[in-house]
GUDOVO-769797 format. One record per atom (N, C-alpha, C): x, y, z; residue number from 1. Coordinates in Angstrom, 2 decimals, padded with zeros to 5 digits. Atoms other than C-alpha are relative to their C-alpha. Example, Ala and Ser with C-alpha at 12.3 -4.5 7.8 and 13.67 -1.06 7.14 Angstrom:
// residues 2
{{000.89,-001.19,000.00},1}
{{012.30,-004.50,007.80},1}
{{000.90,001.20,000.00},1}
{{-000.82,-001.19,-000.06},2}
{{013.67,-001.06,007.14},2}
{{-000.77,001.09,000.73},2}
//
This chain:
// residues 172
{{000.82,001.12,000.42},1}
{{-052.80,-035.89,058.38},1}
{{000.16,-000.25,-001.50},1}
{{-000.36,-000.09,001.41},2}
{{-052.19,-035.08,054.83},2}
{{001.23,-000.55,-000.36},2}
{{-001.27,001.08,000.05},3}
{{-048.74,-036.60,054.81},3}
{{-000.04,-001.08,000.01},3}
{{000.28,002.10,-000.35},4}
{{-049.88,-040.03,056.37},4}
{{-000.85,-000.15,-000.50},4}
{{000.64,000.43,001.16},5}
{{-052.14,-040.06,053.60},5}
{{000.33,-000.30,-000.94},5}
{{-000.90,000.58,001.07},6}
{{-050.32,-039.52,050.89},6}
{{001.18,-001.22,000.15},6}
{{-001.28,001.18,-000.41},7}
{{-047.30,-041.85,052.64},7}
{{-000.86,-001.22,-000.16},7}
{{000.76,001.17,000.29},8}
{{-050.37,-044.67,052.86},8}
{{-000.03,-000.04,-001.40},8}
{{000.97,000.34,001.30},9}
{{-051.76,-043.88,049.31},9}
{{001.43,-000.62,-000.95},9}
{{-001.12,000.41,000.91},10}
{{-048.04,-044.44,047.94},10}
{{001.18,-001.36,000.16},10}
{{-000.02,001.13,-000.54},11}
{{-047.25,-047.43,050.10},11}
{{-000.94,-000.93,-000.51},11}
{{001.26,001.09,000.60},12}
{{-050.43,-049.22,048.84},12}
{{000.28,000.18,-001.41},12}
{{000.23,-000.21,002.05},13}
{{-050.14,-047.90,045.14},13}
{{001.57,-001.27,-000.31},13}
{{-001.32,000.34,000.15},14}
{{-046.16,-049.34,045.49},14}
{{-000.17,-001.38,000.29},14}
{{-000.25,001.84,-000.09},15}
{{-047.00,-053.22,047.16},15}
{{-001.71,-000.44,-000.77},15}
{{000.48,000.53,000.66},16}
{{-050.11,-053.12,044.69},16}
{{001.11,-000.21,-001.14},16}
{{-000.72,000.99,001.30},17}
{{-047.45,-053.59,041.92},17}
{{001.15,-001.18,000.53},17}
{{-000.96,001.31,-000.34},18}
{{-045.11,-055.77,043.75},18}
{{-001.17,-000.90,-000.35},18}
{{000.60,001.02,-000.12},19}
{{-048.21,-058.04,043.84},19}
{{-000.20,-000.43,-001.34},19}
{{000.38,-000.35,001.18},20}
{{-048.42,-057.49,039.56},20}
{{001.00,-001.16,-000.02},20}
{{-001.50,000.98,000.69},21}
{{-046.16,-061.12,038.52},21}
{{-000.08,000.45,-001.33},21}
{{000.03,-000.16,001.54},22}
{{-044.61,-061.04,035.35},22}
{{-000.56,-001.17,-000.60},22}
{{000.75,000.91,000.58},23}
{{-046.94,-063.22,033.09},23}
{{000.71,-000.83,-001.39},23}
{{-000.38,000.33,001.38},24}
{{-046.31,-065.42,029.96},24}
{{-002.11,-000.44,-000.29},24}
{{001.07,000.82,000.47},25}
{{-049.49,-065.91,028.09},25}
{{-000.68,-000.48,-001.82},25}
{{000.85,000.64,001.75},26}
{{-051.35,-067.93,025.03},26}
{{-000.77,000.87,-000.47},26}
{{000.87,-001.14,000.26},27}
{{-053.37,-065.14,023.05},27}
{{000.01,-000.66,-001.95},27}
{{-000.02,-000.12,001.41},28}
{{-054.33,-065.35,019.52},28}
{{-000.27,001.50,-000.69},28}
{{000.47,-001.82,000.87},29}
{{-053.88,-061.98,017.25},29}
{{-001.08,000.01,-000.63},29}
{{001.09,-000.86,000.17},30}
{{-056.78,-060.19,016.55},30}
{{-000.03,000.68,-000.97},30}
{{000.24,-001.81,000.85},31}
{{-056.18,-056.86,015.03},31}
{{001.26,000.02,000.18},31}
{{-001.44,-000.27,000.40},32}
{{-052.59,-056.30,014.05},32}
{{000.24,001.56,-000.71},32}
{{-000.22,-002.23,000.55},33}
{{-051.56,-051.86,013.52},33}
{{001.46,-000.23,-000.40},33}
{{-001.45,000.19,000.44},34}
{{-048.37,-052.64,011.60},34}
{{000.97,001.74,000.15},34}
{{-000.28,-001.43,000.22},35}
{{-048.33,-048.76,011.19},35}
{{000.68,000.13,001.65},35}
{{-000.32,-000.64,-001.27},36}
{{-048.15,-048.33,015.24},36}
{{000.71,-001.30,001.02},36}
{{-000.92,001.42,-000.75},37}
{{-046.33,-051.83,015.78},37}
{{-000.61,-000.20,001.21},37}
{{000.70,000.63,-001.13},38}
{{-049.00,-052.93,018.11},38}
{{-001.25,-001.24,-000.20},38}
{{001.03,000.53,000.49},39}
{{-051.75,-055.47,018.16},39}
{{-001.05,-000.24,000.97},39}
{{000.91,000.53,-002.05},40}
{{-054.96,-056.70,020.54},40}
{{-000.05,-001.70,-000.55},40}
{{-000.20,001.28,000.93},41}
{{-055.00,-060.27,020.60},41}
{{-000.97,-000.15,001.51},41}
{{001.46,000.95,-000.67},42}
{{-057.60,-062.73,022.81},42}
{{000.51,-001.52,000.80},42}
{{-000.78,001.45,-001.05},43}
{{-056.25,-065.35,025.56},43}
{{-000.68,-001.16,-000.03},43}
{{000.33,001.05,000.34},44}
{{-056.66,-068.49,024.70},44}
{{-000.48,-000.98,001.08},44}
{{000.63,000.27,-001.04},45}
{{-057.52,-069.68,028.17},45}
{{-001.45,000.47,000.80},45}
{{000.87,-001.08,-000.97},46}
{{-059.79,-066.81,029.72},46}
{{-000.53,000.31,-000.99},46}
{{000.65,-001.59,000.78},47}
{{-060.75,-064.71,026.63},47}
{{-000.07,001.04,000.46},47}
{{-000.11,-001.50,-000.38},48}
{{-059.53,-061.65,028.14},48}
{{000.94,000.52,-000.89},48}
{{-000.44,-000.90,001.07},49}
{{-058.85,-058.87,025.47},49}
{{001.81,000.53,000.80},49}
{{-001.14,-001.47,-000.22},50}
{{-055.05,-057.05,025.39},50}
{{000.04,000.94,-000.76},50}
{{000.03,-000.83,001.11},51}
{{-054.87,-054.34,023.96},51}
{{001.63,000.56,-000.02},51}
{{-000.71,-000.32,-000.11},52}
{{-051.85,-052.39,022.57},52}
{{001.25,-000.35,000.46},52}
{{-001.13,000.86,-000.26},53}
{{-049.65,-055.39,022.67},53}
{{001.35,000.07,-001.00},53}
{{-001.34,-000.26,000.60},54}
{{-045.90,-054.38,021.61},54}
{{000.47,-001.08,-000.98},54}
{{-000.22,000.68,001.28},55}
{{-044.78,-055.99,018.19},55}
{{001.45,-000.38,000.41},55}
{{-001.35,-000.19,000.11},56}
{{-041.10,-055.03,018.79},56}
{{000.63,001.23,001.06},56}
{{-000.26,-001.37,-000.88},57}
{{-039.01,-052.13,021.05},57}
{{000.52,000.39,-000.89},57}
{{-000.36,-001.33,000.56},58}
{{-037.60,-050.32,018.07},58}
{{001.13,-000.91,-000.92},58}
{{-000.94,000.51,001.04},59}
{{-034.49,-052.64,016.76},59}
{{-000.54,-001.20,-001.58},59}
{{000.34,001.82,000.60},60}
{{-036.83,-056.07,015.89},60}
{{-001.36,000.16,000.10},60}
{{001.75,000.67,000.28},61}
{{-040.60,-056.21,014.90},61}
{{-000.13,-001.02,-000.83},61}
{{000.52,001.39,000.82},62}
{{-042.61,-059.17,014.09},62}
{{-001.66,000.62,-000.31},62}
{{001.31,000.07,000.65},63}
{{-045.93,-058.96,012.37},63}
{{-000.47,-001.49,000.03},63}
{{000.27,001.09,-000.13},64}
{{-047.76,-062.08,013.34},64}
{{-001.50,000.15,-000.53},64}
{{001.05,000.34,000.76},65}
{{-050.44,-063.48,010.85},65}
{{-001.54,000.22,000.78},65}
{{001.03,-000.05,-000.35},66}
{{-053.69,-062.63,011.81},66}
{{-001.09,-001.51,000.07},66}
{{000.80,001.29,-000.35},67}
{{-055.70,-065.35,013.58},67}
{{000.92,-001.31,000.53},67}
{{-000.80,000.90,-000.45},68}
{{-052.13,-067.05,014.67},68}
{{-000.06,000.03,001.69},68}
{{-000.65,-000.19,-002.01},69}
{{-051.20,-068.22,018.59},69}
{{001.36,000.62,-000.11},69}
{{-001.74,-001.01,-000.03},70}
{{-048.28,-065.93,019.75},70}
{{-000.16,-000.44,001.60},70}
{{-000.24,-000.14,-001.17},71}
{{-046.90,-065.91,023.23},71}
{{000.21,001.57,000.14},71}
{{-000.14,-000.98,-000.25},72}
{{-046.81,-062.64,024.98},72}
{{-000.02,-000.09,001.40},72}
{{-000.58,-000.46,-001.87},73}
{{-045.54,-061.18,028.23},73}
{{-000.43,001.28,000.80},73}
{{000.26,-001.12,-001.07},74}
{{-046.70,-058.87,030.83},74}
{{001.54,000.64,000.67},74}
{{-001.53,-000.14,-000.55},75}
{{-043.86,-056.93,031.51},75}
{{-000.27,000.52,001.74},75}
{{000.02,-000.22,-001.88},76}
{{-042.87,-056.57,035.64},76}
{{-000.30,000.98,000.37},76}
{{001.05,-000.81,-000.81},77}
{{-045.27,-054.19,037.32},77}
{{-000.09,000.78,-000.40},77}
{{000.76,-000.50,001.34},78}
{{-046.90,-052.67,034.33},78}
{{-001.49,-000.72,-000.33},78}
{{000.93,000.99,001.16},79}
{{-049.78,-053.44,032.28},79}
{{000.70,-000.25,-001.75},79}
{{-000.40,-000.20,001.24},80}
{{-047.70,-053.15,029.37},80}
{{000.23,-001.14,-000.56},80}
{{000.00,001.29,000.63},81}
{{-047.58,-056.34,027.08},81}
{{000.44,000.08,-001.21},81}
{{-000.95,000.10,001.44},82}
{{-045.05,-057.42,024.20},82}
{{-000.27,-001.17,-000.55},82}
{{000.21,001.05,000.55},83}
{{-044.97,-059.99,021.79},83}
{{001.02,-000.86,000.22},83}
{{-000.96,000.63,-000.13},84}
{{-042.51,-062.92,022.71},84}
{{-000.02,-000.67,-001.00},84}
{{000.13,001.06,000.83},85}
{{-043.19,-065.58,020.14},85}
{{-001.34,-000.10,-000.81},85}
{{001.06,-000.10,000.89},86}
{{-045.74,-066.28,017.07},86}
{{-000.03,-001.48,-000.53},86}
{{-000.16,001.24,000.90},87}
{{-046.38,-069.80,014.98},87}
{{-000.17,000.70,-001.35},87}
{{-000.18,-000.85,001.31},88}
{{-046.56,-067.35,011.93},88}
{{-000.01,001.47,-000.15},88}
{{-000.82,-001.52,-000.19},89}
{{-044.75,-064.10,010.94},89}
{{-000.56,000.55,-001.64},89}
{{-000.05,-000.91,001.05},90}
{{-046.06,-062.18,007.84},90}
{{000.88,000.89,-000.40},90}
{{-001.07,-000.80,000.17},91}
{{-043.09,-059.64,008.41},91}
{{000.69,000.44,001.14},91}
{{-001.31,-000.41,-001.05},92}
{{-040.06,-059.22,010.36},92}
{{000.83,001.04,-000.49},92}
{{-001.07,-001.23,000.08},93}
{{-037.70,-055.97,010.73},93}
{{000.88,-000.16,000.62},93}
{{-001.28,-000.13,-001.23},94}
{{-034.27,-056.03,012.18},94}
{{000.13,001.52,-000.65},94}
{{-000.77,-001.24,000.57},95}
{{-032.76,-052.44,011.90},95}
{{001.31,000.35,000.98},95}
{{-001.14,000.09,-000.59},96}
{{-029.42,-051.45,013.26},96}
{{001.00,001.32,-000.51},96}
{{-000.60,-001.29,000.48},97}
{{-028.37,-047.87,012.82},97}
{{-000.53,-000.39,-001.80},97}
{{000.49,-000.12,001.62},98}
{{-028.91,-047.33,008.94},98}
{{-000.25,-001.29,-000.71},98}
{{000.16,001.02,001.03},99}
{{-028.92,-050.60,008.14},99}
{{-001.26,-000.82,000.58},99}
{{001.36,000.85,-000.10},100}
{{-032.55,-052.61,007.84},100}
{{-000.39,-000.95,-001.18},100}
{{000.87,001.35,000.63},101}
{{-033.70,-056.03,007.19},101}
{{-001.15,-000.42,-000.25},101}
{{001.52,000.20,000.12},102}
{{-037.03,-056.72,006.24},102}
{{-000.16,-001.53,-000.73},102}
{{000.22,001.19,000.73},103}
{{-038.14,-060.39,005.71},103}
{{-001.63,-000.33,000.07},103}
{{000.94,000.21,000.51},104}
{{-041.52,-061.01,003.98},104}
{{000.02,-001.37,-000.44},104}
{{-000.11,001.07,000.99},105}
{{-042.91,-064.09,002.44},105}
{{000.32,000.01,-001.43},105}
{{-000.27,-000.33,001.60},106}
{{-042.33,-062.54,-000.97},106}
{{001.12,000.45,-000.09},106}
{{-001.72,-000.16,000.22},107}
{{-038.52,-062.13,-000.28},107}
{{000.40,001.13,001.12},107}
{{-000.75,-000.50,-001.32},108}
{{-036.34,-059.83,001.47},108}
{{000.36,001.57,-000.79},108}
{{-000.48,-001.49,000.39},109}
{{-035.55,-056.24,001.20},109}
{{001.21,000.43,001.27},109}
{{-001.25,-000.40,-000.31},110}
{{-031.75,-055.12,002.31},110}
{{000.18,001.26,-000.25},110}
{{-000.07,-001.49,-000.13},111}
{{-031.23,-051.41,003.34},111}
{{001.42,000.24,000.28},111}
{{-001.00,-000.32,-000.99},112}
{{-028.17,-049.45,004.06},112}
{{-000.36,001.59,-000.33},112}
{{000.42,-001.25,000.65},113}
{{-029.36,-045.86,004.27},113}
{{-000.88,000.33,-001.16},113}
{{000.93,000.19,001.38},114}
{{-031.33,-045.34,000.89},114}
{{000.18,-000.48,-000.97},114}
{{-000.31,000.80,001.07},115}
{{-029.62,-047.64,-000.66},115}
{{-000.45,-001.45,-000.14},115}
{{000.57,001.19,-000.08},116}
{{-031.02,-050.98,-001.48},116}
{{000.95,-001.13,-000.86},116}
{{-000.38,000.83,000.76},117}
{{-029.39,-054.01,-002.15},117}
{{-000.50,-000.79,-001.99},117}
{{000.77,000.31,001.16},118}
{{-031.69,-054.76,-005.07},118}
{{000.23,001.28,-001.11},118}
{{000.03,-001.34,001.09},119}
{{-031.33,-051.22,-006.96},119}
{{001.45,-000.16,-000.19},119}
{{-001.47,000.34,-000.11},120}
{{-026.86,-052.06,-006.13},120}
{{000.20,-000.88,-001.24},120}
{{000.40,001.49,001.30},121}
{{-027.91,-055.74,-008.30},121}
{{-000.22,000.57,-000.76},121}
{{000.81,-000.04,000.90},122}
{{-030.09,-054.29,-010.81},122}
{{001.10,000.89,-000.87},122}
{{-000.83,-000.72,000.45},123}
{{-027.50,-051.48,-011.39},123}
{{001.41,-000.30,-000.75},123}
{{-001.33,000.75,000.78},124}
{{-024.55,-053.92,-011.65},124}
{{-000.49,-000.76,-001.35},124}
{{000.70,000.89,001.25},125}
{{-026.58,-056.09,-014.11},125}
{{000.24,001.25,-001.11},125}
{{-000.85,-001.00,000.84},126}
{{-026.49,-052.74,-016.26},126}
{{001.01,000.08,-000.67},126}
{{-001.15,000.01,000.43},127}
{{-023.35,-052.28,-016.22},127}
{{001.12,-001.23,-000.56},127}
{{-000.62,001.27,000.67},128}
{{-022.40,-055.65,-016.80},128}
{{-000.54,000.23,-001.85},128}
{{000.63,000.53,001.33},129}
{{-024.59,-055.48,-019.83},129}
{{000.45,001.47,-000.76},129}
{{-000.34,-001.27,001.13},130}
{{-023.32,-052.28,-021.63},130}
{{001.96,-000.37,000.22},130}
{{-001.39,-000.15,000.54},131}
{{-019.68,-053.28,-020.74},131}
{{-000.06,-001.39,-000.92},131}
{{000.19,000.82,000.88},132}
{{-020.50,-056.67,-022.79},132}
{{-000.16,000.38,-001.38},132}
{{000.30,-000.88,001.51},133}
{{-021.57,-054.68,-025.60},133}
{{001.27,000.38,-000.17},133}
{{-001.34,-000.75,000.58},134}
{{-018.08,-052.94,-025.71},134}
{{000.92,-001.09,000.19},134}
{{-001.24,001.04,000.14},135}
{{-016.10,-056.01,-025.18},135}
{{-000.38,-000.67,-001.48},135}
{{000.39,001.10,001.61},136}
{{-017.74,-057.41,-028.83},136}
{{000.68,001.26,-000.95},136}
{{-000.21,-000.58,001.14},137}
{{-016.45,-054.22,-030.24},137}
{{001.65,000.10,000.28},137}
{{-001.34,-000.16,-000.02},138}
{{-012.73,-054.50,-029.30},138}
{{000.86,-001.06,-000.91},138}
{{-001.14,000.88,000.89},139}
{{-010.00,-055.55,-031.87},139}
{{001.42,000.02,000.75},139}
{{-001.26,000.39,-000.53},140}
{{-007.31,-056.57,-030.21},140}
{{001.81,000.69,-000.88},140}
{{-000.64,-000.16,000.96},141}
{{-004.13,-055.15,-031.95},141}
{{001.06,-000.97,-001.32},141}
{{-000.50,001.49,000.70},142}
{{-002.86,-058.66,-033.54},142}
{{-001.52,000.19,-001.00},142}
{{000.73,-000.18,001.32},143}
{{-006.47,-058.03,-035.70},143}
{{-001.18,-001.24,000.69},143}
{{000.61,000.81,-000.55},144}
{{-008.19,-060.45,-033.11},144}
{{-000.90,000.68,000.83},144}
{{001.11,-000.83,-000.57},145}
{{-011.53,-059.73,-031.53},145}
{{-000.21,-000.67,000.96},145}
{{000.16,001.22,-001.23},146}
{{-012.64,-061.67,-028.30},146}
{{-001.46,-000.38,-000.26},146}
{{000.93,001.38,000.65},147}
{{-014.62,-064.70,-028.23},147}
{{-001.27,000.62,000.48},147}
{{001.67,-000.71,000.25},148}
{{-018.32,-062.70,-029.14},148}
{{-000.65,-001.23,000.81},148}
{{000.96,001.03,-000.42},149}
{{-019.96,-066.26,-028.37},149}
{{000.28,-000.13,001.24},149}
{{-000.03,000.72,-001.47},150}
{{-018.56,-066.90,-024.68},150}
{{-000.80,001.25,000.02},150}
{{000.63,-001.06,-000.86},151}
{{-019.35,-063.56,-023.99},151}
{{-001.68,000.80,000.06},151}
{{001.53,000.77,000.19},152}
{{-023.06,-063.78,-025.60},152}
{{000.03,-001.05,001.25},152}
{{000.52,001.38,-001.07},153}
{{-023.47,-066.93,-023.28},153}
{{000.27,000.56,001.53},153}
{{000.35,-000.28,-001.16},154}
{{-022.38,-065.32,-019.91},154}
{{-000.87,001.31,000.01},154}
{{000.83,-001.01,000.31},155}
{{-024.69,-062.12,-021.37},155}
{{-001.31,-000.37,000.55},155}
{{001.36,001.06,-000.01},156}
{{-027.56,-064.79,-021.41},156}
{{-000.28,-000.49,001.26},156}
{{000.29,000.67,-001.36},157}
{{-026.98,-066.61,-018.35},157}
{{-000.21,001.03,001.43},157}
{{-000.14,-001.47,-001.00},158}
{{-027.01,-062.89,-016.31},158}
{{-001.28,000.39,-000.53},158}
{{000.79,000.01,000.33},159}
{{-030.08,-062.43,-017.91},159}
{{-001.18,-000.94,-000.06},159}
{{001.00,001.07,000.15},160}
{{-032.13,-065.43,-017.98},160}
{{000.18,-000.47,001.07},160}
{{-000.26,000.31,-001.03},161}
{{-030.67,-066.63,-015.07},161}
{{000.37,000.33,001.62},161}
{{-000.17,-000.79,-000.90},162}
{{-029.37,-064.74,-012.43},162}
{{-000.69,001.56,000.61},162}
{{000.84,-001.24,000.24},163}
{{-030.97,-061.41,-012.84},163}
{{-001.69,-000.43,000.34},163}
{{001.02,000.17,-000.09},164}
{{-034.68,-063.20,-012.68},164}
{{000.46,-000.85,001.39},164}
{{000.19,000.63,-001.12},165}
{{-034.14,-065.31,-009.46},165}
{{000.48,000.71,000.98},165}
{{000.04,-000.89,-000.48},166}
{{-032.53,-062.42,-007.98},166}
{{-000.82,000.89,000.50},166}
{{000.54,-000.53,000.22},167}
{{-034.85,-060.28,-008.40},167}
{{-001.31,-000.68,000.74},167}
{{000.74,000.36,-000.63},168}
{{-037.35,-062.67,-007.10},168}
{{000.19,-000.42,001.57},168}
{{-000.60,-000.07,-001.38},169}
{{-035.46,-063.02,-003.67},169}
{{000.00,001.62,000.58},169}
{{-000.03,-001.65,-000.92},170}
{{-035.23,-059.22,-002.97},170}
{{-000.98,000.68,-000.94},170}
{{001.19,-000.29,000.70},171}
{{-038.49,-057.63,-003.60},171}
{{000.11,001.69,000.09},171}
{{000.15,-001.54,-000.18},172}
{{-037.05,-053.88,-003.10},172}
{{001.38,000.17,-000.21},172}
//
């Protein structure tokens, strides 16, 4: 009897999830755990709570603005629920073996391992600017020095120009 119990209880447990469709639904975020890439958000039809709704699976998170509509999906015969779509993103991650993208409204941060595109920039700027300094001190052996003023002016424009709008595009 114990057999054709369990065989019922696992027959019924098995065509209750066939009966589980996969859903798409309207929800507005709630409470956003950036830390645990999850959020609960509030159905815009029903007002029935989700909780522990998936941001991302591990390559691609979105961070969607608190108090935005997102779409989200019931995945197939689960309760488990991801984020498909947002009308506003506070922060996106791609990552891809060592290398990670991060796009913020305050710019972008470029990874490859612990290296950052922005510390690569900041570093070349450096070195641009100390080998400038030694190109004003070279005499040429004809008794000729090179043109101090161009090389002042692309000094300036790497500095005033490039270096600050840089810098304001990659915030790491």
């Amino acid at each position: 009897m114990s057999d054709n119990l369990d065989k019922f209880t696992e027959l019924l447990h098995k065509k209750t999830k066939e009966q589980i469709v996969n859903e798409v639904i309207w929800v507005t975020a709630e409470v956003i755990d950036w830390d645990k890439k999850t959020m609960t958000v509030k159905s815009i039809v029903d007002g029935l709570e989700y909780y522990d709704v998936l941001l991302g699976l591990g390559s691609y998170y979105r961070k969607p603005k608190q108090g935005t509509k997102c779409v989200i999906a019931r995945l197939e015969s689960t309760n488990a629920t991801i984020l498909i779509d947002a009308l506003e993103f506070e922060e996106m991650v791609l990552t891809s073996g060592d290398s990670k993208f991060t796009i913020k409204s305050s710019g972008f941060i470029i990874k490859q391992g612990s290296n950052s595109l922005k510390e690569v920039w900041n570093d070349f700027f450096e070195e641009f600017k100390n080998l400038a300094g030694e190109l004003k001190k070279v005499v040429v052996s004809m008794g000729v020095t090179p043109d101090i003023p161009a090389i002042e002016i692309i000094e300036q424009k790497v500095e005033q120009i490039i270096k600050p709008n840089l810098n304001s595009i990659l915030i790491e």
